[in-house]
C-alpha positions in Angstrom: 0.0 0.0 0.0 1.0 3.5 -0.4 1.0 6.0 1.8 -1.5 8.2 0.2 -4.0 5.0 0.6 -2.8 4.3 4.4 -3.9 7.6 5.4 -7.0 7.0 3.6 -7.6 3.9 5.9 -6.4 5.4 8.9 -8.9 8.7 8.3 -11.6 6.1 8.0 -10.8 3.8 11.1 -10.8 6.7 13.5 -14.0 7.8 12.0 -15.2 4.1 12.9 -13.3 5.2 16.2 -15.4 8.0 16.7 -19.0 6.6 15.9 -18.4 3.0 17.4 -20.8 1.9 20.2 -18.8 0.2 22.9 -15.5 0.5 24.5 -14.2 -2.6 22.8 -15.1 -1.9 19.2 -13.7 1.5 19.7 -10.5 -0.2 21.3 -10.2 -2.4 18.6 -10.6 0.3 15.8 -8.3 2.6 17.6 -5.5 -0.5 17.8 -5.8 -1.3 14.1 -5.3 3.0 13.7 -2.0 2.8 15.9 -0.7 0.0 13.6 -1.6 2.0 10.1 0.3 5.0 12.0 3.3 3.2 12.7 3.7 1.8 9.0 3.0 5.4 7.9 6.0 6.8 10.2 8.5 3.8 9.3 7.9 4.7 5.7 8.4 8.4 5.8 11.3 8.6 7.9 14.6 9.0 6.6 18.5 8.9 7.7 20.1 12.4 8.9 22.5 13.8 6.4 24.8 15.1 9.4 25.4 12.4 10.9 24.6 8.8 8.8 21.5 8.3 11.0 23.7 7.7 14.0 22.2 10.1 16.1 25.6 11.9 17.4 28.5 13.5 15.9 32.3 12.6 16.5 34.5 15.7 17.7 37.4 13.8 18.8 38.0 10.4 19.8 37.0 11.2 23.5 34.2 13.8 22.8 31.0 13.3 21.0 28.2 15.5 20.4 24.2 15.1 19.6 23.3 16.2 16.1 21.5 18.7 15.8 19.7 18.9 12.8 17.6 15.6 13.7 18.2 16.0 17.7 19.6 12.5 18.4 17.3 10.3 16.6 19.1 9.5 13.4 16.6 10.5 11.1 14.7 12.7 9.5 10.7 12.8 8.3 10.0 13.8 5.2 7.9 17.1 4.7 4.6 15.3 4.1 0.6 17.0 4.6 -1.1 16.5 7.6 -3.8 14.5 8.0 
């Protein structure tokens, strides 16, 4: 699936989310939602170009220092549209 089409689905399921009658259908919609989400942010995410998606730069061999430009993470998002 793309990503344009997992939004899609993840729009729709937390519609279901909000009009669902009891606490375990809404549970369960809301679960399935949280999965879409994290296959949406492992696909969008990219490494740093600072620092190789380590998360830290090298200053010497004793000294190291947290990049920056993705704040110690190691990578970046892509600029996508909220949904």
């Amino acid at each position: 699936m793309t990503i344009k089409e997992l939004k899609v689905n993840y729009k729709k399921l937390l519609n279901k989310a909000d009009k669902a009658n009891g606490r375990k259908e809404t549970v369960s919609f809301l679960n399935r939602a949280a999965k879409l989400n994290s296959k949406i942010y492992s696909k969008t995410k990219t490494n740093c170009i600072k620092c190789n998606g380590v998360g830290y730069l090298r200053i010497s061999l004793d000294e190291a220092r947290t990049c920056l430009c993705c704040y110690g993470k190691g990578f970046l998002m892509e600029e996508i549209q909220r949904f």
